[in-house]
MIZAKE-391929 format. One line per field, with one value per atom (N, C-alpha, C): residue number from 1; chain; atom name; x, z, y. Coordinates in Angstrom, 1 decimal. Layout:
N
i c(NUM/...)
ch c(A/...)
at c(CA/...)
X c(X/...)
Z c(Z/...)
Y c(Y/...)
//
This chain:
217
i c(1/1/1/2/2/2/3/3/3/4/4/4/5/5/5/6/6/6/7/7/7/8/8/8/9/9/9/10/10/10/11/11/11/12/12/12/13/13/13/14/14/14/15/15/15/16/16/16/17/17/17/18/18/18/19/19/19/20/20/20/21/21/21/22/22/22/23/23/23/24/24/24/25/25/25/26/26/26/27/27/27/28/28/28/29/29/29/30/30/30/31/31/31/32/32/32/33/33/33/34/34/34/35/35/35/36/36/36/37/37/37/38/38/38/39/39/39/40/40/40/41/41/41/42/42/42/43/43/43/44/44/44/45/45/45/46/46/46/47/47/47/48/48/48/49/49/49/50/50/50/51/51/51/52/52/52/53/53/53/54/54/54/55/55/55/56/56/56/57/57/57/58/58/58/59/59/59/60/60/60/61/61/61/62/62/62/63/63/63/64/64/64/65/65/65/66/66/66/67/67/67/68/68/68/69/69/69/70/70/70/71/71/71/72/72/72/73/73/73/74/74/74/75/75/75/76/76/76/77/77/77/78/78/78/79/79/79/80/80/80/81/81/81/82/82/82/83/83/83/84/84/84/85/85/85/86/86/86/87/87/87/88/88/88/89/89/89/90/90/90/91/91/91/92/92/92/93/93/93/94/94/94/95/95/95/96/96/96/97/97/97/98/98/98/99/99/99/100/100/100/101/101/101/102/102/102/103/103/103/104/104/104/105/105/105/106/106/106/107/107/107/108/108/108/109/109/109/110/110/110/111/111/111/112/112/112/113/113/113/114/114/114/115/115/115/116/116/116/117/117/117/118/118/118/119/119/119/120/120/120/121/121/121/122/122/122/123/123/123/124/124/124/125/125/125/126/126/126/127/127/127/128/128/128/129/129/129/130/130/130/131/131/131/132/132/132/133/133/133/134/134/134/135/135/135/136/136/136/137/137/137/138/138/138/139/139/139/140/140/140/141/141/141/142/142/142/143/143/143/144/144/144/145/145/145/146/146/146/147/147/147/148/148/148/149/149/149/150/150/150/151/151/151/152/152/152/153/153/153/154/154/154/155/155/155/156/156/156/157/157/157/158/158/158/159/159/159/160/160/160/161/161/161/162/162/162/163/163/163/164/164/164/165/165/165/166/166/166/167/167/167/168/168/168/169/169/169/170/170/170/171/171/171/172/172/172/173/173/173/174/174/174/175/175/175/176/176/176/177/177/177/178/178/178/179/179/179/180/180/180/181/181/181/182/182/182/183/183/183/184/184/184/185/185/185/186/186/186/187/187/187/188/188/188/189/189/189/190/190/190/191/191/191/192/192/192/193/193/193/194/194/194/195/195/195/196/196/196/197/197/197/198/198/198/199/199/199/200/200/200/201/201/201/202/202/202/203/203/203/204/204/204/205/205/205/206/206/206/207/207/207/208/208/208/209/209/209/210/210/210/211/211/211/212/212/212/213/213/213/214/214/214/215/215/215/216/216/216/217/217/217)
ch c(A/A/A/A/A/A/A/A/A/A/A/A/A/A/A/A/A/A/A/A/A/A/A/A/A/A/A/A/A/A/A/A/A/A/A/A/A/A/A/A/A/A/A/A/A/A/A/A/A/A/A/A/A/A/A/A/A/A/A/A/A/A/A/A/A/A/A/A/A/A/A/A/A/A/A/A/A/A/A/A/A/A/A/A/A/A/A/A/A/A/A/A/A/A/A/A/A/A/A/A/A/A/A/A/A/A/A/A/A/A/A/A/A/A/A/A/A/A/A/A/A/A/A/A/A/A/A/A/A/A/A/A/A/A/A/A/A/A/A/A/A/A/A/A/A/A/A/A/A/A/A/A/A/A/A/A/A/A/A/A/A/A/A/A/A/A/A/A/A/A/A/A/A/A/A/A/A/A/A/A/A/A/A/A/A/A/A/A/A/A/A/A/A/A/A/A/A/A/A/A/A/A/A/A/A/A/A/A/A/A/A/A/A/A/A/A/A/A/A/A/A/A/A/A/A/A/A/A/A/A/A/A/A/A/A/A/A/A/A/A/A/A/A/A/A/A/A/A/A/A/A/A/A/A/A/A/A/A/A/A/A/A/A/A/A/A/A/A/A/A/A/A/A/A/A/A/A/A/A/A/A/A/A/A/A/A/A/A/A/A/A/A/A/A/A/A/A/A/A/A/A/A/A/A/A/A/A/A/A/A/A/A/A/A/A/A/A/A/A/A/A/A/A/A/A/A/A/A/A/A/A/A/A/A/A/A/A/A/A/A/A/A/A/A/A/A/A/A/A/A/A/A/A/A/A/A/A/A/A/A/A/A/A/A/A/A/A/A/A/A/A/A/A/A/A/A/A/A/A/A/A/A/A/A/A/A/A/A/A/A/A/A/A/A/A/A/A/A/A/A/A/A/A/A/A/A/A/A/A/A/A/A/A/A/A/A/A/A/A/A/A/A/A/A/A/A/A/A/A/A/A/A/A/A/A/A/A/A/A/A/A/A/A/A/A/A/A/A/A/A/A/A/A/A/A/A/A/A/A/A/A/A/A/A/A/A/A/A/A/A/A/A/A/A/A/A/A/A/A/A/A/A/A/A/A/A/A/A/A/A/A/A/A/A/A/A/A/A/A/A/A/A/A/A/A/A/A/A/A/A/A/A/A/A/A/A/A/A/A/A/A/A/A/A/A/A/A/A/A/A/A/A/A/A/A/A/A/A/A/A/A/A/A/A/A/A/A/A/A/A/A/A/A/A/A/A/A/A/A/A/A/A/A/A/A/A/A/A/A/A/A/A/A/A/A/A/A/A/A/A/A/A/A/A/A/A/A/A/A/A/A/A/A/A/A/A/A/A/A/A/A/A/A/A/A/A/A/A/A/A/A/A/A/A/A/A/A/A/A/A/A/A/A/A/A/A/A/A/A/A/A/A/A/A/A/A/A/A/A/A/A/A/A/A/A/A/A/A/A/A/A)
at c(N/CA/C/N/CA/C/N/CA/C/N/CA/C/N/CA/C/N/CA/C/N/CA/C/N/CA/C/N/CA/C/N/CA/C/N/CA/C/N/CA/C/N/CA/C/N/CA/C/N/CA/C/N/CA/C/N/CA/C/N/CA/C/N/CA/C/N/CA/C/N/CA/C/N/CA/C/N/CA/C/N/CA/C/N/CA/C/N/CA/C/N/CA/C/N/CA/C/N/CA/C/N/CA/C/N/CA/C/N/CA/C/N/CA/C/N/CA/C/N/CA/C/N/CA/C/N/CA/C/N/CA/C/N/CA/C/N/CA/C/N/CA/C/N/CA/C/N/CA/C/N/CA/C/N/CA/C/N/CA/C/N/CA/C/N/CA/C/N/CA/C/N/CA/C/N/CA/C/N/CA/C/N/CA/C/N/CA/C/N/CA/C/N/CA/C/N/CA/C/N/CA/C/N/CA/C/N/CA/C/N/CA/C/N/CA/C/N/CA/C/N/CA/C/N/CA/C/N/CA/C/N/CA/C/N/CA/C/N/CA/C/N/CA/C/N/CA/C/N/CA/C/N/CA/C/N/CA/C/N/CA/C/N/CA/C/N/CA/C/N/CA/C/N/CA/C/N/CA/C/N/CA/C/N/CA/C/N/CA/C/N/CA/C/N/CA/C/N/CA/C/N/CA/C/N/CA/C/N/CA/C/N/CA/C/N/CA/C/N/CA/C/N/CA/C/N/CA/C/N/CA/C/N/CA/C/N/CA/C/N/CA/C/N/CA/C/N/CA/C/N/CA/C/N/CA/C/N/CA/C/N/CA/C/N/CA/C/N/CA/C/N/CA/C/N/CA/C/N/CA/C/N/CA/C/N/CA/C/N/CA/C/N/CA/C/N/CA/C/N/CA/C/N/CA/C/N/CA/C/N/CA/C/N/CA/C/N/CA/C/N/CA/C/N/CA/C/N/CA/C/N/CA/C/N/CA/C/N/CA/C/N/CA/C/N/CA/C/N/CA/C/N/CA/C/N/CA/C/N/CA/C/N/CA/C/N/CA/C/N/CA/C/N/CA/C/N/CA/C/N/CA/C/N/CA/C/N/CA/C/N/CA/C/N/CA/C/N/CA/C/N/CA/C/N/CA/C/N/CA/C/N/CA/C/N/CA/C/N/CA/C/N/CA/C/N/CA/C/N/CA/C/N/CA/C/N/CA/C/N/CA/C/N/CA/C/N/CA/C/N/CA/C/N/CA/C/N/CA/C/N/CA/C/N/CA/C/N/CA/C/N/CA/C/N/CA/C/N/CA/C/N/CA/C/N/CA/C/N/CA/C/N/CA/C/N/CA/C/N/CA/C/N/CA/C/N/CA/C/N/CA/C/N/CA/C/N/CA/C/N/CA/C/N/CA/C/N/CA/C/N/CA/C/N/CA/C/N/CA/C/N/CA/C/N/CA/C/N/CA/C/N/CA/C/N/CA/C/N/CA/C/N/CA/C/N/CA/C/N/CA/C/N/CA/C/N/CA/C/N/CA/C/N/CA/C/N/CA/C/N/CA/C/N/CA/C/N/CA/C/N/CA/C/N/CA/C/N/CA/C/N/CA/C/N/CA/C/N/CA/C/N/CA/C/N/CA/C/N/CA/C/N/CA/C/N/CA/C/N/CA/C/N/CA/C/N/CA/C/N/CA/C/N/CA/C/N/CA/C)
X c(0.8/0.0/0.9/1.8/2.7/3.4/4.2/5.0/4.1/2.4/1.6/1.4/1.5/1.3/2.7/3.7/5.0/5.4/5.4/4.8/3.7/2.6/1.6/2.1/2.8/3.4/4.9/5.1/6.2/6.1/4.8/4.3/4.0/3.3/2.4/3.7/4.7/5.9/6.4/6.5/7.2/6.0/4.9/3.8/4.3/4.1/4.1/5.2/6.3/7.8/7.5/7.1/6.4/5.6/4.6/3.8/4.5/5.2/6.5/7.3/7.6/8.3/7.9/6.4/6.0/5.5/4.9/4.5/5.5/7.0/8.2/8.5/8.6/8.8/7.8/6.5/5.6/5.9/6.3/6.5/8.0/9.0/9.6/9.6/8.6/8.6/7.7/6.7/6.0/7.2/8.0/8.7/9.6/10.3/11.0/10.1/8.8/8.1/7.5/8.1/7.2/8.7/10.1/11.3/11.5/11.2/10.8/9.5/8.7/7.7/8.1/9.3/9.5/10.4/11.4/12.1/12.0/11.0/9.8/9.2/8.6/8.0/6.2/6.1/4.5/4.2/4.9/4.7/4.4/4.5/4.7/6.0/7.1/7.7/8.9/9.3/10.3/9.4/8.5/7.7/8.6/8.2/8.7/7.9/7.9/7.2/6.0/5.0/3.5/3.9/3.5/3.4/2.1/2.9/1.2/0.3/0.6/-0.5/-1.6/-1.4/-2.0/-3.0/-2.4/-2.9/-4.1/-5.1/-6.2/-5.9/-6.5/-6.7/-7.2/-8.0/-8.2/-7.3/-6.6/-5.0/-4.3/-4.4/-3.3/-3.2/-4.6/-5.0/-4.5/-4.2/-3.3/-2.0/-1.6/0.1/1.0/2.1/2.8/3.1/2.6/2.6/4.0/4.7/6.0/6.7/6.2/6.3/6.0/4.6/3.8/4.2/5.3/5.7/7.3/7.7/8.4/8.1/7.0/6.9/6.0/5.8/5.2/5.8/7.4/8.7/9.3/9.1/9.9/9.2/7.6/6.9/7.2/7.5/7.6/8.7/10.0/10.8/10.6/10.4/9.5/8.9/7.6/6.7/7.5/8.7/9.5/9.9/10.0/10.0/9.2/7.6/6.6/5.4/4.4/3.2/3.2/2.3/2.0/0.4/0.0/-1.7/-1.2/0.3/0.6/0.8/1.8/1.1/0.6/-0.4/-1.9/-2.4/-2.3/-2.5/-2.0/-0.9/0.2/-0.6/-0.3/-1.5/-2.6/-3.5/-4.7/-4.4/-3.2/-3.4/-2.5/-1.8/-1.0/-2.4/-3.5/-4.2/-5.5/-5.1/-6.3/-5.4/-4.2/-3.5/-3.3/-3.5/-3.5/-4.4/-5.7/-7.0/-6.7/-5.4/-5.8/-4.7/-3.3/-2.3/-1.9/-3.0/-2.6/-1.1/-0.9/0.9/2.0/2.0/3.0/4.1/4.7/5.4/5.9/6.4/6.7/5.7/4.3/3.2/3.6/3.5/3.5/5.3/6.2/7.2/7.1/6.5/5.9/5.4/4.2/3.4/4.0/5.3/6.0/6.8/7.1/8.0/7.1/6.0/4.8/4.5/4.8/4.0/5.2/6.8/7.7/7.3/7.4/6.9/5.8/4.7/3.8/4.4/5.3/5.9/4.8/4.5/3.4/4.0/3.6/4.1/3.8/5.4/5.5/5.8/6.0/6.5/5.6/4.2/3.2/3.7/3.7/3.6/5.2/6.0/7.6/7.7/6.7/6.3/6.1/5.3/4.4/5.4/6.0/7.1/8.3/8.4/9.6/9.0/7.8/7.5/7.0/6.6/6.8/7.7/8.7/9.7/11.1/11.6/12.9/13.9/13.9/15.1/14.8/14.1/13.2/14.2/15.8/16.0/15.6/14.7/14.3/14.0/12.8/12.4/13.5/14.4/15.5/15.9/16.2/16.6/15.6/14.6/14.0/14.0/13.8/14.1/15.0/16.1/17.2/17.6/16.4/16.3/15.7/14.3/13.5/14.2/14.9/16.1/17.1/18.3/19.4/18.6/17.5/17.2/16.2/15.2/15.1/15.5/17.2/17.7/17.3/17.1/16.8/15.9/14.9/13.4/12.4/13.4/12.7/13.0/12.2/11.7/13.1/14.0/15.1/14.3/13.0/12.7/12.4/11.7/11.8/13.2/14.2/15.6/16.2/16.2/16.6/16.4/14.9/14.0/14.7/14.9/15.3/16.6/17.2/19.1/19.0/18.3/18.2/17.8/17.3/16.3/17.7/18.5/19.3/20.3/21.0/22.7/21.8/20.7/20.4/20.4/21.0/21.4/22.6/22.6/23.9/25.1/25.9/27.2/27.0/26.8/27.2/25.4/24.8/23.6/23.7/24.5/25.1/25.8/26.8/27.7/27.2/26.2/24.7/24.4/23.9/23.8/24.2/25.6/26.5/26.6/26.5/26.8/25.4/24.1/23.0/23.0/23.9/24.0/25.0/25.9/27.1/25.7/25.3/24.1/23.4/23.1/22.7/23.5/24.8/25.9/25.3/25.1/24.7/26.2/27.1/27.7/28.2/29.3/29.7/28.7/27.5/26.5/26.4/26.3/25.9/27.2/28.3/29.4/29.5/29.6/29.5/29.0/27.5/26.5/26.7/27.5/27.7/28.4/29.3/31.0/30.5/29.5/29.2/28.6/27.9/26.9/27.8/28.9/29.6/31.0/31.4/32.8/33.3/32.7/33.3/33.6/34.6/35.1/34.8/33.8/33.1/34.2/33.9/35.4/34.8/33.2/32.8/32.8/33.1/33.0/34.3/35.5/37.0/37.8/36.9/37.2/36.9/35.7/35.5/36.1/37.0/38.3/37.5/36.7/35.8/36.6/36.9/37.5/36.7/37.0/36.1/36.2/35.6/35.8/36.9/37.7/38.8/38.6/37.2/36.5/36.4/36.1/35.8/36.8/37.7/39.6/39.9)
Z c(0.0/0.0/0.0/1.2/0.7/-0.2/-1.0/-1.9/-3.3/-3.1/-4.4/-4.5/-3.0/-2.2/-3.1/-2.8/-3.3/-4.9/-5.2/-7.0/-7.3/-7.0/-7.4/-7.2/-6.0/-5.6/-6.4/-6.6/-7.5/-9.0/-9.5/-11.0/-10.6/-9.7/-9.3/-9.3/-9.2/-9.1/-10.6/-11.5/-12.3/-13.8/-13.4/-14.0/-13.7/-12.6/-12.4/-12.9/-13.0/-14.1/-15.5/-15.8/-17.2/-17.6/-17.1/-17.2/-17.2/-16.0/-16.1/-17.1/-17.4/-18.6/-20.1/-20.1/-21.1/-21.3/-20.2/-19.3/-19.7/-19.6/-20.1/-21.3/-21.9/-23.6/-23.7/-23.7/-24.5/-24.5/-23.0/-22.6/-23.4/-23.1/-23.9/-25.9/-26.5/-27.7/-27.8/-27.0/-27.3/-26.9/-26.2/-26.2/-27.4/-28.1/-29.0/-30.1/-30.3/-31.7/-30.8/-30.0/-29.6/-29.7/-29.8/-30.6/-32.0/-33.0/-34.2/-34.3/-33.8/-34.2/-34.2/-32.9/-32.9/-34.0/-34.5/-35.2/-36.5/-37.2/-38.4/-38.3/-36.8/-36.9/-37.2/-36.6/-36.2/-35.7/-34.0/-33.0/-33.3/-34.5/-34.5/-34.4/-33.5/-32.6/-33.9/-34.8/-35.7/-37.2/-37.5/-38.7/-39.4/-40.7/-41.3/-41.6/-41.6/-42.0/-43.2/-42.8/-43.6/-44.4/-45.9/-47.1/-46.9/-47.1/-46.7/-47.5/-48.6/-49.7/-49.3/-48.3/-48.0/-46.7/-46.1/-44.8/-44.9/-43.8/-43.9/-42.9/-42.9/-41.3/-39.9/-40.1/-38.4/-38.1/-38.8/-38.0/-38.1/-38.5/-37.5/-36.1/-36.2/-34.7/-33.7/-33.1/-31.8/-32.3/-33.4/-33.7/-33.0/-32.8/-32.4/-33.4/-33.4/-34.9/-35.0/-34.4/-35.0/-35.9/-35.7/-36.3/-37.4/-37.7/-38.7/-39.6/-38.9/-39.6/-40.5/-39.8/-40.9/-41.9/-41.6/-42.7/-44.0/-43.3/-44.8/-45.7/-44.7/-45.6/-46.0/-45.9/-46.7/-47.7/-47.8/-48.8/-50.0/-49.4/-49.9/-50.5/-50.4/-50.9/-52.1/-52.1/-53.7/-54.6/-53.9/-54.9/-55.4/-55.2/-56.2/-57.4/-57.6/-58.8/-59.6/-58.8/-59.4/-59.8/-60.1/-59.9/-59.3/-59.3/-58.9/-57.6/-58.3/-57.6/-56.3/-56.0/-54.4/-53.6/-54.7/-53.7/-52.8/-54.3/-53.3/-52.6/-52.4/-51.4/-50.2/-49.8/-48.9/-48.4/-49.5/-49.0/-48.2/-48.5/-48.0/-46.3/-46.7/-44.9/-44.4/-44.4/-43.5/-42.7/-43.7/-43.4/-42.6/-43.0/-41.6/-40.8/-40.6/-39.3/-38.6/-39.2/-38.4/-37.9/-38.4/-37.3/-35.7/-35.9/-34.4/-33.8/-34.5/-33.9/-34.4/-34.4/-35.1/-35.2/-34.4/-33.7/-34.1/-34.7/-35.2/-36.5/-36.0/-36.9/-37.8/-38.0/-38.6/-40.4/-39.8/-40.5/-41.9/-41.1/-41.7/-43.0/-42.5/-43.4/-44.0/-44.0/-45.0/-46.0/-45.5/-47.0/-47.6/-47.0/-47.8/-48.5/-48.1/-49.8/-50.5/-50.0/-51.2/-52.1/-51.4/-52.4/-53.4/-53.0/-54.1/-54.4/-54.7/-55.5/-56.9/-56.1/-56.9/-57.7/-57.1/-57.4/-57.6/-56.6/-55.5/-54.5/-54.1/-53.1/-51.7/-51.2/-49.8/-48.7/-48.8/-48.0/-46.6/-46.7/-45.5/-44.5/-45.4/-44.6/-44.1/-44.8/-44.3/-42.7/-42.9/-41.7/-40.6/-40.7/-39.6/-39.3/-40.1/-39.1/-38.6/-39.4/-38.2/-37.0/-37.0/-35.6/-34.5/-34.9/-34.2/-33.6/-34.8/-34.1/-34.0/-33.7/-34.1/-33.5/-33.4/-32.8/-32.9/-33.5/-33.9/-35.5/-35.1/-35.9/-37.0/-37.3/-38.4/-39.2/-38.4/-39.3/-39.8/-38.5/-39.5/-40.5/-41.0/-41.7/-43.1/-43.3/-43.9/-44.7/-43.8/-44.2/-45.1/-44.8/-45.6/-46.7/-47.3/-48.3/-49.0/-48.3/-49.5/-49.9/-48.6/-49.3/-50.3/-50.1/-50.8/-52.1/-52.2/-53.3/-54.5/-54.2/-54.4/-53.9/-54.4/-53.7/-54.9/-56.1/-56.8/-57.4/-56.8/-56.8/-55.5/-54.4/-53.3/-53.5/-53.2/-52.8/-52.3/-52.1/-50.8/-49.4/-49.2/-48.2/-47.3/-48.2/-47.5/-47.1/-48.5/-48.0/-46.8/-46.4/-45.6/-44.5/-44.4/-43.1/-42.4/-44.0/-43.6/-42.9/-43.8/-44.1/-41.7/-41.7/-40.0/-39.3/-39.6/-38.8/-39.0/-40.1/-40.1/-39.2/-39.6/-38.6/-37.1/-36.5/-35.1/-34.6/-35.5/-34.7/-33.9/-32.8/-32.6/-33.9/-33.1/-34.5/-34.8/-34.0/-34.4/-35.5/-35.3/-36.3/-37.3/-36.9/-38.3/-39.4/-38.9/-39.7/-40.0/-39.7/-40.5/-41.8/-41.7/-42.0/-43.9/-43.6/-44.6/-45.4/-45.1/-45.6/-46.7/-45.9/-46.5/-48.0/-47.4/-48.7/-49.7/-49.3/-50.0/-51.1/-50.6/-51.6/-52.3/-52.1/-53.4/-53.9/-53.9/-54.5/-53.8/-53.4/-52.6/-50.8/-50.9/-50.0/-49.6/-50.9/-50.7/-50.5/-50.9/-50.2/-48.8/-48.3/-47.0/-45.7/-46.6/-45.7/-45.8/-47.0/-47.1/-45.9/-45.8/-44.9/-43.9/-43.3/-41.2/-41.4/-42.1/-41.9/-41.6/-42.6/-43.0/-41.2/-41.0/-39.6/-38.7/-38.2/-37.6/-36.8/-38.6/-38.4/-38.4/-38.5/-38.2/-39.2/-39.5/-40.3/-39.9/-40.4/-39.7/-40.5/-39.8/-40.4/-41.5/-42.1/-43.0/-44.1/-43.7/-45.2/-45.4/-44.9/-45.2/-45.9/-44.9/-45.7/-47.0/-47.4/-49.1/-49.3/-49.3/-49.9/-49.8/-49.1/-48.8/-48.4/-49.1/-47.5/-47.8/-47.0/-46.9/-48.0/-48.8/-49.6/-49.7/-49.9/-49.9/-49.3/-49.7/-49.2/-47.6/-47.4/-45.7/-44.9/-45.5/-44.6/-43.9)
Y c(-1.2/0.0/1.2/1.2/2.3/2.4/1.3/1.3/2.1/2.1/2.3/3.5/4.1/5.6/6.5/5.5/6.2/6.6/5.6/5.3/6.4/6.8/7.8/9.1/9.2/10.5/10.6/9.7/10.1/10.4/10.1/10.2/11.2/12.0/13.4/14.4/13.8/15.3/15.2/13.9/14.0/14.7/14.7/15.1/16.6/17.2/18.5/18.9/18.5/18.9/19.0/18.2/17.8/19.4/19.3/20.6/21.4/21.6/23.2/23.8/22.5/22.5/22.7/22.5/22.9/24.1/24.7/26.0/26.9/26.8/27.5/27.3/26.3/26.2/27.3/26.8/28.0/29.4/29.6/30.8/32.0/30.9/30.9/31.2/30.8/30.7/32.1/32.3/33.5/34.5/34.8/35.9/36.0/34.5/35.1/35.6/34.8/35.0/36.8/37.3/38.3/39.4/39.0/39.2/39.9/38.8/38.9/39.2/39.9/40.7/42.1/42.6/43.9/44.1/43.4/43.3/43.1/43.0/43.0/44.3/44.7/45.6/45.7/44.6/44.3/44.8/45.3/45.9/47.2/48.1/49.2/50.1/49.6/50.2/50.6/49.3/49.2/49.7/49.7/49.8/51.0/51.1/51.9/52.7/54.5/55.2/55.0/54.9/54.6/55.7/55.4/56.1/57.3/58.2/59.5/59.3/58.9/58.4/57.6/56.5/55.7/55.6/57.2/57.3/58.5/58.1/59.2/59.9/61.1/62.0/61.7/61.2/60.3/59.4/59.1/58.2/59.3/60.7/60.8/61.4/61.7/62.2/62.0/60.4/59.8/59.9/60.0/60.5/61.0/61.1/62.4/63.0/64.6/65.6/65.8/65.6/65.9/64.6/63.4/61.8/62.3/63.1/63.0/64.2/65.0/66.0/65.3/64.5/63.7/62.8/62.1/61.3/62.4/63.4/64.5/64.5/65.5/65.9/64.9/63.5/62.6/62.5/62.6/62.7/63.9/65.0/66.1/66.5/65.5/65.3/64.4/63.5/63.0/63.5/64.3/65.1/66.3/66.4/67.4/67.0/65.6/65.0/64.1/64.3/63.6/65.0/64.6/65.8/67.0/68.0/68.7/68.4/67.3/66.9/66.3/65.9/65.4/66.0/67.3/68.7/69.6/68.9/69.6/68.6/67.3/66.2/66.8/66.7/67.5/69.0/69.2/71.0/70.6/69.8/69.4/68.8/68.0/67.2/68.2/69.0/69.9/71.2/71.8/72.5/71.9/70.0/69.6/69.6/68.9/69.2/70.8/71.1/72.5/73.0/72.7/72.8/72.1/71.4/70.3/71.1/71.5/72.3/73.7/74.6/76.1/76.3/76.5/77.1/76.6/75.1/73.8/74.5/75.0/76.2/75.1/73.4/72.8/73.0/72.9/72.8/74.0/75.4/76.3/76.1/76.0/76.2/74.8/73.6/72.7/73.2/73.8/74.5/75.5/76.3/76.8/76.6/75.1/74.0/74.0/73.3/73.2/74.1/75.6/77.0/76.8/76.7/77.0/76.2/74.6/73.8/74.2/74.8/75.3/76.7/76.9/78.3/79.9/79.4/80.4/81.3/82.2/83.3/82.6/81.9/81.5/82.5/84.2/84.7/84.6/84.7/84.4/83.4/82.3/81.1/80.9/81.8/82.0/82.8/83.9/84.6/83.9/83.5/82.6/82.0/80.6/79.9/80.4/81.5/82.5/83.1/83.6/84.3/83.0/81.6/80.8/79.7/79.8/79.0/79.8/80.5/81.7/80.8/79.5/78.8/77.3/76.7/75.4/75.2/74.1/73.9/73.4/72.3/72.0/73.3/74.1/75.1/76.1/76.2/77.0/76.6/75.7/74.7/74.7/74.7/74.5/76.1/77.0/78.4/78.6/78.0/78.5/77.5/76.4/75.9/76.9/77.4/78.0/79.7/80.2/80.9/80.9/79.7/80.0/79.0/78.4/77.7/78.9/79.7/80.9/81.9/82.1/83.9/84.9/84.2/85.5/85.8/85.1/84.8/86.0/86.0/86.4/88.1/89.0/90.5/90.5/91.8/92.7/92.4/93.0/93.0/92.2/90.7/89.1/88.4/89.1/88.0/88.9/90.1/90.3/90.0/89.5/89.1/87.9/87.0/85.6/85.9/86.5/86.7/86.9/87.8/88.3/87.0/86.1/85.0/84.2/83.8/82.3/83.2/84.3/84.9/84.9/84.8/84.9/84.3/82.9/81.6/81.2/80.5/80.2/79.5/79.5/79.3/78.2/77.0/75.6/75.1/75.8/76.5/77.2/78.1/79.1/78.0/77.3/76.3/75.5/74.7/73.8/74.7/76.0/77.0/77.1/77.5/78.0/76.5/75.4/73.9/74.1/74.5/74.8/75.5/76.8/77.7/76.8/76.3/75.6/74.8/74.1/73.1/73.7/75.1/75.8/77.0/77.1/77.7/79.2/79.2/80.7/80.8/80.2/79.9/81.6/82.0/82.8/84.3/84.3/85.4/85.4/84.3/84.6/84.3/83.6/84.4/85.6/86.4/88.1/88.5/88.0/88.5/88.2/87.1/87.2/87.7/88.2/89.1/90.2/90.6/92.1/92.7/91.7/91.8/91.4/90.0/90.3/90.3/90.6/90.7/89.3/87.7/86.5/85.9/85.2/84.4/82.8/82.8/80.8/80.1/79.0/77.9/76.8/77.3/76.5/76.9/78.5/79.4/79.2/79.7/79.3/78.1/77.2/75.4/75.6/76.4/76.5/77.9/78.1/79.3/80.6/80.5/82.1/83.4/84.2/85.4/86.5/87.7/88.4/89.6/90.2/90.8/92.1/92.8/93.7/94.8/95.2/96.9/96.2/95.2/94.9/94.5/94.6/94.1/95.4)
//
């Protein structure tokens, strides 16, 4: 009787190992298959920017608008060499997003690629993202595409505006800056222009054989 007592109790522990063990395999296999999900990008977390093409307005609501302000401009880097109708796609979702974030100074110098694109008068929408972001790198950044890309397109009185908004950056800003102008051959203007304003010889303009003109030595 005992011996049968011992035998059952010993099946009852080697049962309960059994289970354990399978208890952890499983457990085990959902974490890796839960591994290669982040790493695919099922999770969301790895995914690759959704094509704005494909995306509607009510997703992007729970967004983070600044997420959503990159995958535009990646968009908006294409439609420079596709259509004009994406555009106005782009036009359309930047002006519903901006019902949800007036103030998103990102928004505003977006639709001011778009207007050059369209080759439309961006100075408004240049305004706007200067008086809201006056230190919001991207936007600087983006300013001084639609600057040194139309310098001889834009009014005296706009480029100056800009010309004051990019020099009121710090230097290590300024020298992003000048690299800016470098990509649209406008380098040597706007070294002219911090020298002129003050008096500095940046080390980005120099690297490209810049010096300061003869009447200003």
């Amino acid at each position: 009787m005992i011996s049968r007592f011992v035998q059952l109790f010993v099946y009852s522990i080697l049962l309960l190992f059994l289970v354990l063990f399978v208890l952890m395999f499983q457990s085990s296999l959902s974490y890796e298959v839960s591994r290669a999900d982040y790493k695919l990008g099922s999770s969301g977390v790895k995914k690759s920017p959704p094509d704005i093409r494909e995306l509607t307005f009510p997703s992007f609501v729970s967004v983070n608008p600044k997420q959503i302000e990159l995958y535009i401009r990646a968009f908006l880097a294409t439609s420079k060499l596709e259509s004009l109708k994406n555009s106005e796609k782009l036009s359309d979702t930047y002006f519903s997003l901006l019902k949800i974030r007036p103030s998103w100074p990102y928004y505003f110098s977006g639709l001011a690629q778009i207007e050059k694109i369209k080759q439309n008068d961006f100075n408004p929408l240049v305004n706007k993202a200067i008086m809201l972001a006056p230190f919001e790198r991207k936007v600087v950044m983006s300013v001084s595409q639609l600057l040194f890309s139309n310098w001889e397109g834009i009014d005296s009185v706009m480029k100056k505006k800009m010309l004051v908004y990019l020099s009121s950056q710090d230097e290590v800003v300024i020298e992003k800056l000048i690299g800016s102008a470098l990509m649209f051959a406008r380098l040597f203007e706007f070294c002219d222009y911090l020298y002129e304003i003050n008096q500095v010889e940046y080390r980005t303009c120099k690297r490209e054989f810049w010096q300061p003109l003869l009447g200003d030595a």
